[in-house]
ZAMARGU-4260 file (C-alpha; in steps of 0.2 Angstrom, whole numbers, plus 5000, padded with zeros to 4 digits):
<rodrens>
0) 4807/5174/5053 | 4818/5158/5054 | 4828/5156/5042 | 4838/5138/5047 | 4834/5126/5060
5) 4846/5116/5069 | 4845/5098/5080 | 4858/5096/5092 | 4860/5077/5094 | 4872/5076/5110
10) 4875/5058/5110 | 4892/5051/5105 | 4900/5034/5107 | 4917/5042/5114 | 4919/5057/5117
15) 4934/5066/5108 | 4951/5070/5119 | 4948/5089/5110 | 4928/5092/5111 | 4920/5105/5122
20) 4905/5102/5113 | 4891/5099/5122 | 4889/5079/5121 | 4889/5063/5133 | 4894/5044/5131
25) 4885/5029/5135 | 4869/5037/5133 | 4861/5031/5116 | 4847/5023/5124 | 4840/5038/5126
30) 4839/5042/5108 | 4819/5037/5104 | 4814/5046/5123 | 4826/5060/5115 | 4820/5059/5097
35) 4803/5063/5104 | 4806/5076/5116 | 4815/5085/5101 | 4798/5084/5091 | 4790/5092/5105
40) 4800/5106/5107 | 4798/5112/5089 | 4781/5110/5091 | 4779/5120/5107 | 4793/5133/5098
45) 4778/5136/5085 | 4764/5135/5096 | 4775/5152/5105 | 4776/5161/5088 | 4791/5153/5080
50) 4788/5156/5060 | 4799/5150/5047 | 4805/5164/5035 | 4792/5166/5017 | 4793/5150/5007
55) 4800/5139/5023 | 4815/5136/5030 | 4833/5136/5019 | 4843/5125/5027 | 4839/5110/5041
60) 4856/5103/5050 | 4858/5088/5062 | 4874/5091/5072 | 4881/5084/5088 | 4886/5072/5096
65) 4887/5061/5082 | 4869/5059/5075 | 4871/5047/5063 | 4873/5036/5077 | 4853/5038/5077
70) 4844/5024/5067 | 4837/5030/5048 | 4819/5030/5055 | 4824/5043/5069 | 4833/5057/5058
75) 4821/5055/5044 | 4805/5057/5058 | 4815/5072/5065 | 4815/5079/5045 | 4798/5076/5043
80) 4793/5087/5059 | 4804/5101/5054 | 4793/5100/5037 | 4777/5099/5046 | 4779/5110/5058
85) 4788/5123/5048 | 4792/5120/5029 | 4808/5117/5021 | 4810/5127/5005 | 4810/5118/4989
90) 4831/5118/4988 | 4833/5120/5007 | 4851/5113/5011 | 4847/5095/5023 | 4862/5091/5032
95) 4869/5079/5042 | 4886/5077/5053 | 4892/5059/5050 | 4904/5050/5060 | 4915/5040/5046
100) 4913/5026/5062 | 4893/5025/5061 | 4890/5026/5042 | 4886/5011/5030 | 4876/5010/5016
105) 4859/5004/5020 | 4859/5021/5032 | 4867/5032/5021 | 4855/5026/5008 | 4839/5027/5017
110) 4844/5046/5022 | 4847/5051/5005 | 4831/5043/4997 | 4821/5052/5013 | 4826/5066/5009
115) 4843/5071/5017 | 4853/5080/5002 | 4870/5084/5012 | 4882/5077/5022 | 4897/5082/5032
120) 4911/5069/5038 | 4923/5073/5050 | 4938/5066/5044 | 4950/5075/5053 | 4967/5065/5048
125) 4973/5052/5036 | 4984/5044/5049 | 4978/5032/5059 | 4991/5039/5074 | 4983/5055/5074
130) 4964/5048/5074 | 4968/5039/5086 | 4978/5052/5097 | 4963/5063/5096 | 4950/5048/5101
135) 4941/5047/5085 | 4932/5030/5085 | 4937/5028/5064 | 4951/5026/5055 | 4957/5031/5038
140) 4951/5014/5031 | 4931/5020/5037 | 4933/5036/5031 | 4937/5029/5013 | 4921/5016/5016
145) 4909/5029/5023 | 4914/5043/5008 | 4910/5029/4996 | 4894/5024/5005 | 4888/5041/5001
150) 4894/5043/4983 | 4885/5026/4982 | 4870/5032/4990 | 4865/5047/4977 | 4875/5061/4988
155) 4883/5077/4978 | 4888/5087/4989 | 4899/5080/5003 | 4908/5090/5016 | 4925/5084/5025
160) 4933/5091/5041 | 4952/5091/5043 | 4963/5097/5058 | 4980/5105/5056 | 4991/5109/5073
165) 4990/5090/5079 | 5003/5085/5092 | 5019/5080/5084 | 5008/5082/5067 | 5024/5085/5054
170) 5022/5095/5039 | 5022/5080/5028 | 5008/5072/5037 | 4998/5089/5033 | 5001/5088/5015
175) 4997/5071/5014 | 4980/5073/5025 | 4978/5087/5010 | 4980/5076/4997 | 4971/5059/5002
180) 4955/5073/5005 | 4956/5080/4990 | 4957/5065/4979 | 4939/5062/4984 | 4934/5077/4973
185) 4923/5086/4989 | 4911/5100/4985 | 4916/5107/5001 | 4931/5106/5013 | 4932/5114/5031
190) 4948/5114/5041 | 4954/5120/5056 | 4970/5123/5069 | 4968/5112/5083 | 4962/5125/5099
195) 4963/5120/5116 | 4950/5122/5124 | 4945/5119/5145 | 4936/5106/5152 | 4944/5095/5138
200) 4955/5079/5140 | 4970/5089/5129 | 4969/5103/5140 | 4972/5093/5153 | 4985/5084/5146
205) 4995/5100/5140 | 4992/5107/5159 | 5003/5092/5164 | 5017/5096/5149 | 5012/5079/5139
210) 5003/5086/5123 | 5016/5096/5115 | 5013/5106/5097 | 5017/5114/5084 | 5023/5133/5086
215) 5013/5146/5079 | 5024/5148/5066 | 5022/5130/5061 | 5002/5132/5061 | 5003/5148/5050
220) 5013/5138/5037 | 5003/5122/5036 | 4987/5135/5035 | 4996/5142/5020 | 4997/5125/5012
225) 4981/5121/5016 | 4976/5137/5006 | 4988/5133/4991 | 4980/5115/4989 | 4961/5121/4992
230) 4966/5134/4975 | 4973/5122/4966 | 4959/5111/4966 | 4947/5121/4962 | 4938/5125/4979
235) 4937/5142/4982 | 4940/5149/4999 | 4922/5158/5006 | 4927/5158/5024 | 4943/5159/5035
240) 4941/5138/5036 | 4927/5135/5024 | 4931/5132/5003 | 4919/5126/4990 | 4914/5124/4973
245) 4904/5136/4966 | 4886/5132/4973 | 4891/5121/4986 | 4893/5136/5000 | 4887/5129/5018
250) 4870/5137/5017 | 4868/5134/5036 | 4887/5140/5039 | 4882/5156/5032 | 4865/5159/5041
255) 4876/5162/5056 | 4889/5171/5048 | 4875/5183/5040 | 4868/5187/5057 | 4851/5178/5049
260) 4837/5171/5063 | 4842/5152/5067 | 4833/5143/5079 | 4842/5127/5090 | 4833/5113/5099
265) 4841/5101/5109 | 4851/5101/5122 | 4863/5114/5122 | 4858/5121/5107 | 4860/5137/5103
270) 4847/5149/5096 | 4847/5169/5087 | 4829/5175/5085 | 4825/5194/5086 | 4841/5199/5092
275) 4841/5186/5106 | 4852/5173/5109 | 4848/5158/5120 | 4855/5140/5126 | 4843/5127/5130
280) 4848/5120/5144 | 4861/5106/5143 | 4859/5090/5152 | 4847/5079/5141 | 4838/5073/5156
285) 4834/5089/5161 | 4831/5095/5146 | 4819/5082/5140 | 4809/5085/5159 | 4808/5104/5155
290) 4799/5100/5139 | 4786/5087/5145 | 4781/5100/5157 | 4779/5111/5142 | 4792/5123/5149
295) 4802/5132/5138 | 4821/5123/5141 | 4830/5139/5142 | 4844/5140/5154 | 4851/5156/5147
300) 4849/5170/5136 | 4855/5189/5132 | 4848/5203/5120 | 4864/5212/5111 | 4857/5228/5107
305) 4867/5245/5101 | 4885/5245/5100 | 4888/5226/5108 | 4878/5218/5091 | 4882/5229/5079
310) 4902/5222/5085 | 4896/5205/5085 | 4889/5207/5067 | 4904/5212/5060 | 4915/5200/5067
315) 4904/5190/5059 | 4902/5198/5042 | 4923/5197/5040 | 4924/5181/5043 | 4919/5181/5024
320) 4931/5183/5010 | 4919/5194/5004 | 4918/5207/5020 | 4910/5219/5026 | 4898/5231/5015
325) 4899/5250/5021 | 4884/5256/5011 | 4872/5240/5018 | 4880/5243/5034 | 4875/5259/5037
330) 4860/5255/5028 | 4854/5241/5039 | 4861/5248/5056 | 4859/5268/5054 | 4877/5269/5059
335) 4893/5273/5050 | 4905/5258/5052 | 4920/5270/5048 | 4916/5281/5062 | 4910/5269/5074
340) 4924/5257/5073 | 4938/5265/5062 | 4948/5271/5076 | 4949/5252/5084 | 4954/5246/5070
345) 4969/5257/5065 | 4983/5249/5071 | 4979/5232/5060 | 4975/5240/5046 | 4993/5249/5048
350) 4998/5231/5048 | 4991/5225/5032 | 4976/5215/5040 | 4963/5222/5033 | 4959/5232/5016
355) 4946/5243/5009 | 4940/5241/4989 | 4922/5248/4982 | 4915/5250/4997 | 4917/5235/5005
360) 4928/5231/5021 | 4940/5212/5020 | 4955/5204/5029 | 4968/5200/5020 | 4979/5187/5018
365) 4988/5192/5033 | 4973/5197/5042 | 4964/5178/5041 | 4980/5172/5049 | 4979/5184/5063
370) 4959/5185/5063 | 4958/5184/5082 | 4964/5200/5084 | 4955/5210/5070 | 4940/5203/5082
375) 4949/5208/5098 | 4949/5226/5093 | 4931/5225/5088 | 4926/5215/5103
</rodrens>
């Protein structure tokens, strides 16, 4: 039973120097042709037994790409054929990713009277050195603009993206990025080290010695002051990068992180039904032919079964503040977590990375700084 749906809208009007995500320039024309093909795919999803969960689905997100580059009329027919085809729950979480660069109010408006109830702005940095070194297509001044848009437009609860670990990013800069965000009063706040990742313009660029960055010991202190600021302004942390007020959790996030059935349309998107992950396949031409044929646009897919998902699941589950539950654990896969995985995990447990209270499993403190290899030993 589906739990969240996600709409992969891979269209962007640059593409950032950092993004491996699955998205093309130049190619917004193809939004209606795309928009439709999108439609179809859900309903041919159903038609081969997709069902959403009892009392529909919880949460609905739009991600990219930048899909608030698509017209209000587009989004809001792709939120009508989610409901018709498979039921949003009364309080199901509707989101959309929003470009700061691609948002004004007459759109912003339009998505919240049709029903959108959510959306998540990537804001990155306040300096308009750094947006512009990582090839955003805003600067700070748009972020302000679009954040008011949305207030504007009936919004409560608003997400914003920052990065940390920029090239040449000082500590100051950080703090400052920190602050301008927060004077916005989110309801949620994600933000993450900058990775770099292959295929990307900044991978090329630190291959040839001209991107330099912080030190890790640098990124683990500005981590550490984005967590002293999140506290201090009442946003709880949930997730290693994720913090909220209370209520304001990412539904969707946590579908993922909760192992739950999500199924993804669009090309590229990812889906998790019954145990079985599959990508749709990844060029929108292609993708948009497989579906007119009626084909199901897979290009590939794996069952994790026994040890493999159970290592999977609880990567996932401790990325939580919350952790791991032994007792549900064992309950949900009929095996002991302890004895499965203990011995992997001893040595960071030796080093303070992880702790075990009333029967639940966490990474500390330590342990979400060094979370990569908690998983490593898992993995």
């Amino acid at each position: 039973m589906i739990a969240g749906l996600y709409l992969h809208i891979p269209f962007c009007e640059r593409r950032c120097h950092y993004c491996d995500f699955n998205t093309y320039e130049g190619m917004t024309g193809l939004a209606p042709d795309y928009c439709i093909g999108l439609e179809r795919d859900l309903a041919q999803s159903v038609a081969r037994g997709a069902r959403s969960q009892a009392g529909g689905l919880q949460s609905l997100y739009l991600g990219g790409g930048t899909p608030s580059l698509l017209e209000p009329a587009q989004l809001l027919g792709l939120l009508d054929a989610a409901q018709r085809h498979l039921g949003l729950a009364p309080d199901a979480e509707v989101t959309l990713e929003v470009n700061p660069g691609t948002a004004d109010q007459r759109k912003l408006t339009a998505l919240r009277k049709g029903g959108f109830n959510r959306v998540s702005f990537g804001f990155q940095a306040a300096q308009d050195r750094h947006l512009q070194a990582l090839g955003r297509i805003h600067d700070a001044k748009q972020s302000d603009a679009a954040w008011d848009a949305a207030r504007a437009a009936g919004f409560d609860n608003m997400s914003l993206d920052l990065m940390f670990g920029l090239s040449t990013q000082t500590q100051e800069e950080w703090r400052e990025s920190l602050a301008w965000a927060l004077a916005r009063s989110p309801e949620h706040v994600s933000f993450y080290g900058l990775t770099i990742e292959p295929g990307t313009r900044f991978h090329h660029w630190r291959g040839q010695g001209s991107l330099p960055l912080p030190d890790d010991e640098a990124q683990a202190a500005m981590y550490e002051q984005g967590l002293e600021a999140m506290a201090g302004a009442g946003l709880e942390q949930y997730e290693i990068s994720n913090f909220a007020r209370p209520g304001r959790q990412a539904r969707h996030n946590r579908l993922y992180w909760f192992n739950q059935d999500t199924l993804g349309l669009g090309a590229g998107a990812w889906s998790f039904v019954d145990g079985r992950r599959s990508g749709r396949i990844k060029q929108p031409q292609a993708y948009l032919a497989a579906v007119a044929e009626g084909r199901e646009p897979v290009a590939e897919a794996e069952r994790l079964e026994g040890r493999a998902a159970r290592a999977e699941a609880a990567t996932l589950a401790l990325r939580m503040n919350q952790g791991l539950d032994l007792g549900a654990w064992k309950e949900r896969h009929g095996e002991d977590f302890e004895a499965e995985f203990g011995p992997a995990l001893g040595p960071v447990f030796k080093a303070g990375c992880l702790s075990q209270e009333a029967g639940r499993l966490a990474l500390t403190a330590k342990g979400r700084l060094l979370a990569n290899e908690v998983f490593e030993r898992l993995l």
